[in-house]
C-alpha positions in Angstrom: 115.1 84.3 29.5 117.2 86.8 27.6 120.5 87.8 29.5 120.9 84.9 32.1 123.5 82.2 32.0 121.8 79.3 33.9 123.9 79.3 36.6 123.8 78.8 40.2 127.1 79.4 42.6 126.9 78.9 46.5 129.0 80.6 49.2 129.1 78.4 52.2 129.8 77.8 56.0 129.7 74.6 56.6 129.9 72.4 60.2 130.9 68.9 59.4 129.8 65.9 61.8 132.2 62.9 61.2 132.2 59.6 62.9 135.7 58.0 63.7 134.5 54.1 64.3 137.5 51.7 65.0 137.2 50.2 61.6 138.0 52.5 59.0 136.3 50.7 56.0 133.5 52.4 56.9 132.9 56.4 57.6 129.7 58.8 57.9 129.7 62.4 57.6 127.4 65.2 58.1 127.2 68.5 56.7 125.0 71.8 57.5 125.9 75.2 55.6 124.1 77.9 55.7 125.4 81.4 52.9 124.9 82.9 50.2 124.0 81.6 46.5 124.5 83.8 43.6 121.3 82.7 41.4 121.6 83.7 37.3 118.9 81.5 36.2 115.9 83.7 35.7 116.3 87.3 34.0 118.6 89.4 36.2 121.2 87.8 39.0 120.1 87.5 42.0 121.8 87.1 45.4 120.1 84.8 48.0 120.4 83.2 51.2 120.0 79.4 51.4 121.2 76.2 53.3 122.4 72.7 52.5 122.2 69.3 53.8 124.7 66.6 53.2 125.8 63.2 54.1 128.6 61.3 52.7 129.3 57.3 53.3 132.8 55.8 52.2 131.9 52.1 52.4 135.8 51.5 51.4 138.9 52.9 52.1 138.7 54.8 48.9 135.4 54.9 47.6 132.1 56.7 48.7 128.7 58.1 47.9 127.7 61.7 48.8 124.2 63.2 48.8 123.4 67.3 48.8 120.3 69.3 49.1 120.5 72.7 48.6 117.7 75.2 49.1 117.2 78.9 48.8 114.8 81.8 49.5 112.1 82.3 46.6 113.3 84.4 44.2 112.0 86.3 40.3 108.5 87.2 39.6 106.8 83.6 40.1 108.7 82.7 43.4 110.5 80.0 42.1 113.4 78.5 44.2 116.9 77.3 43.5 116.7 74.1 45.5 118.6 71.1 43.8 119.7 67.7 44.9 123.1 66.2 43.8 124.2 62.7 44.0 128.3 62.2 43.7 130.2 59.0 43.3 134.1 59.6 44.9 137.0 57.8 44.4 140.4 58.6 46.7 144.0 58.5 44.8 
């Protein structure tokens, strides 16, 4: 795969979905984007369209667990995608 880097950068709009409960030990969001990802995995660069789906769940005031999908459009000479999932432990200063 002469020439390509291996990476993968996305261009976003996002609509975030929060709750607000009365206890604030716990919170829930949702996110939806929909952009552009710029895809230099396989030969030359491509740029595609794609979408993401996130949730994220603070079970403390400062910690929480996030979860992304992230899919594209098929892409290079076997079709293959750019879809990844991501799983992120956060801590809050």
């Amino acid at each position: 795969l002469r020439g390509s880097r291996g990476t993968i950068t996305s261009l976003l709009v996002n609509q975030v979905f929060s709750s607000s409960p009365d206890d604030e030990t716990y919170r829930f969001q949702l996110r939806l984007g929909v952009g552009l990802y710029a895809v230099d995995a396989i030969g030359a660069s491509k740029n595609l369209i794609g979408a993401r789906v996130g949730a994220t769940f603070g079970f403390d005031p400062a910690f929480s667990i996030e979860v992304n999908y992230d899919f594209t459009d098929r892409f290079g000479p076997a079709g293959v995608r750019a879809n990844g999932l991501s799983v992120m432990l956060g801590y809050q200063f």
